[in-house]
Biotite code that builds the C-alpha atoms (Angstrom):
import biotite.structure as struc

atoms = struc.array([
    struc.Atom([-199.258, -49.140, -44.954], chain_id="A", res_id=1, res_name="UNK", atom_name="CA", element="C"),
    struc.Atom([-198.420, -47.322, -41.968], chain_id="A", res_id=2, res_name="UNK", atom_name="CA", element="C"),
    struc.Atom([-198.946, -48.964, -38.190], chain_id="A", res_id=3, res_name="UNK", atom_name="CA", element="C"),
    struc.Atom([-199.914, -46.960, -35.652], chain_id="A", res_id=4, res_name="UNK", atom_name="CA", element="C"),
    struc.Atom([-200.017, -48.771, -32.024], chain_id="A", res_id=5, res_name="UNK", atom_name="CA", element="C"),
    struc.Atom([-201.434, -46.692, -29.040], chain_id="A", res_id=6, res_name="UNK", atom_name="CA", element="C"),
    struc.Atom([-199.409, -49.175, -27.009], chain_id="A", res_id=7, res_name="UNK", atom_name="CA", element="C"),
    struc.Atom([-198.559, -47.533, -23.709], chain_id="A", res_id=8, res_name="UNK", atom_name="CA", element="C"),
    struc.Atom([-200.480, -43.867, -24.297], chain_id="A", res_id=9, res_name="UNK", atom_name="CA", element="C"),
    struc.Atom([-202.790, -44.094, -21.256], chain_id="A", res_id=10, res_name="UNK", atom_name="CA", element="C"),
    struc.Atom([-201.146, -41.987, -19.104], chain_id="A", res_id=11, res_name="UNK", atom_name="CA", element="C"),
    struc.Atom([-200.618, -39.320, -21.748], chain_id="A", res_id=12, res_name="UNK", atom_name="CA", element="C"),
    struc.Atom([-204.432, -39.744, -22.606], chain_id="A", res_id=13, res_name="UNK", atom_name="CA", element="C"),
    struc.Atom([-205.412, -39.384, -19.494], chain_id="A", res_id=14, res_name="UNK", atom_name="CA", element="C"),
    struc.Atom([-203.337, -35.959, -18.672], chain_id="A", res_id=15, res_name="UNK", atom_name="CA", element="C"),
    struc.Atom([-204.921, -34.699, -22.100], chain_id="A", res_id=16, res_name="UNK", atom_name="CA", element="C"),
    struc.Atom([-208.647, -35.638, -20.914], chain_id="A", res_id=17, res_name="UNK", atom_name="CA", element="C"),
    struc.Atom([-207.792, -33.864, -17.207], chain_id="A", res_id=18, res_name="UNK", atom_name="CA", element="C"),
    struc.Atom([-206.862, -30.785, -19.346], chain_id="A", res_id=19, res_name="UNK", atom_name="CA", element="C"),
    struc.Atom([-210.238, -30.950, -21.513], chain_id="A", res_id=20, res_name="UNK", atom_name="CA", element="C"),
    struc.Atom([-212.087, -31.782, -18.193], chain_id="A", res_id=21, res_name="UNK", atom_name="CA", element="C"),
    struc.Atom([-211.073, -28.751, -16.641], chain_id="A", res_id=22, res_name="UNK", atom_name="CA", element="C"),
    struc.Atom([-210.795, -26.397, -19.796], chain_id="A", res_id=23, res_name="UNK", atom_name="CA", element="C"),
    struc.Atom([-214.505, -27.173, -20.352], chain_id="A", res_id=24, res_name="UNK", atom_name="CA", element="C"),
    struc.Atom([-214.962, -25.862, -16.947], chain_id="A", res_id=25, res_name="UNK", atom_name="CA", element="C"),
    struc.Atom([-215.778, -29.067, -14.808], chain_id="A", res_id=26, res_name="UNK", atom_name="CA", element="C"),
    struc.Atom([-214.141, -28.215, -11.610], chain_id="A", res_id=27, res_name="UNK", atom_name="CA", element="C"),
    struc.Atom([-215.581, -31.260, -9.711], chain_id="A", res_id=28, res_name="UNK", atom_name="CA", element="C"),
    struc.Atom([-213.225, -34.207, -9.310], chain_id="A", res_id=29, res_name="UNK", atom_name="CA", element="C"),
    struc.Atom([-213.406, -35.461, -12.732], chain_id="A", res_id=30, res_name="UNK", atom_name="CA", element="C"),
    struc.Atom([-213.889, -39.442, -13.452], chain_id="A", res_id=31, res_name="UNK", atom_name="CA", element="C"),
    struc.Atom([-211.049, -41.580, -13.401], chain_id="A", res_id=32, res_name="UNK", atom_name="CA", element="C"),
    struc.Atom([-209.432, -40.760, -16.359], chain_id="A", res_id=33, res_name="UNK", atom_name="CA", element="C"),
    struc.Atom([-206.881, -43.534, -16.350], chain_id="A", res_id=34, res_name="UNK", atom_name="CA", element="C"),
    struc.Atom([-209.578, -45.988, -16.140], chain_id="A", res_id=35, res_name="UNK", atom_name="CA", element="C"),
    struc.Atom([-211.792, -44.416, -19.161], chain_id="A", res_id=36, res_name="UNK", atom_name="CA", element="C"),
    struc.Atom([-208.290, -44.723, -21.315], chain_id="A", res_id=37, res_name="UNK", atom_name="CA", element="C"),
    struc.Atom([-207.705, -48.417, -20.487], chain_id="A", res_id=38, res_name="UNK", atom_name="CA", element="C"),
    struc.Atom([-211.654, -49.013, -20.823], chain_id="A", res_id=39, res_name="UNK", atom_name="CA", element="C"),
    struc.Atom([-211.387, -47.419, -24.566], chain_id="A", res_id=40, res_name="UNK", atom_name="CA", element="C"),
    struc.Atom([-207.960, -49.081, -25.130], chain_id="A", res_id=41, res_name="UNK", atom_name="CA", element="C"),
    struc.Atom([-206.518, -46.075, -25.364], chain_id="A", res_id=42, res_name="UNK", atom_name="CA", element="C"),
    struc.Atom([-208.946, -44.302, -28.269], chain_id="A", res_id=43, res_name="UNK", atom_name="CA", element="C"),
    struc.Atom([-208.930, -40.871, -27.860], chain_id="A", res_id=44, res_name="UNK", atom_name="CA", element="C"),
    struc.Atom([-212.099, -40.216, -29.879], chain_id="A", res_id=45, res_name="UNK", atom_name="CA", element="C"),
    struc.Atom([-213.983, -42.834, -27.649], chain_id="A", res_id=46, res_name="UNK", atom_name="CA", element="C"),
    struc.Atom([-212.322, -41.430, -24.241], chain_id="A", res_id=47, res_name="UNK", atom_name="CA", element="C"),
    struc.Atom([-213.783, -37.843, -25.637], chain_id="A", res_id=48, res_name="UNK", atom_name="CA", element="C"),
    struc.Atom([-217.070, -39.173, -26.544], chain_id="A", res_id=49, res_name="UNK", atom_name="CA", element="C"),
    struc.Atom([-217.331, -40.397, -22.857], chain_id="A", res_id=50, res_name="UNK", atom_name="CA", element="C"),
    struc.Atom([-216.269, -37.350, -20.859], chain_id="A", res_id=51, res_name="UNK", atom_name="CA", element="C"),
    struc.Atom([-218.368, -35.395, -23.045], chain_id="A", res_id=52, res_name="UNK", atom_name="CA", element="C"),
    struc.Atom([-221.254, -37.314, -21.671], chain_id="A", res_id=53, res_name="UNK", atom_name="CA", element="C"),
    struc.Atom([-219.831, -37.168, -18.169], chain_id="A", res_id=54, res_name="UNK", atom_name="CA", element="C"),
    struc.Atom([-219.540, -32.864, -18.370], chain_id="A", res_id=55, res_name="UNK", atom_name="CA", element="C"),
    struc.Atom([-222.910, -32.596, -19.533], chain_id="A", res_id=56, res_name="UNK", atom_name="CA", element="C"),
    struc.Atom([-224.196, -34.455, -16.864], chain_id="A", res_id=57, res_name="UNK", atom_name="CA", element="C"),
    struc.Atom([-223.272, -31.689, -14.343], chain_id="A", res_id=58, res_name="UNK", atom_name="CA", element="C"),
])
C-alpha cells in the first residue's frame, strides 16, 4: 500500500487554483485561495469543485 500525505501542499494548491482562477478568465480578485485549501484539507478535487462554483457565480 502506498501513503500519500498532502501534508504541507496548501500553498502549492493554492498557486495552482490562482492559475485555474485566472485561466478560466475570472479577472476579479479571486477568493482566498489559501483559505479554500486549508478548508478542504488540502483536496484538490474539493478546492476545484468550490472555485468552480465561485467562477460561475460571476
Amino acid at each position: 500500500m502506498l501513503e500519500f500525505s498532502s501534508y504541507g501542499l496548501s500553498d502549492q494548491i493554492a498557486a495552482y487554483l490562482d492559475h485555474v482562477w485566472h485561466a478560466e478568465g475570472a479577472n476579479g480578485n479571486a477568493p482566498n485561495l489559501a483559505r479554500l485549501a486549508k478548508d478542504s484539507r488540502n483536496n484538490v478535487r474539493d478546492c476545484l469543485m468550490h472555485l468552480e462554483v465561485e467562477l460561475m457565480a460571476l
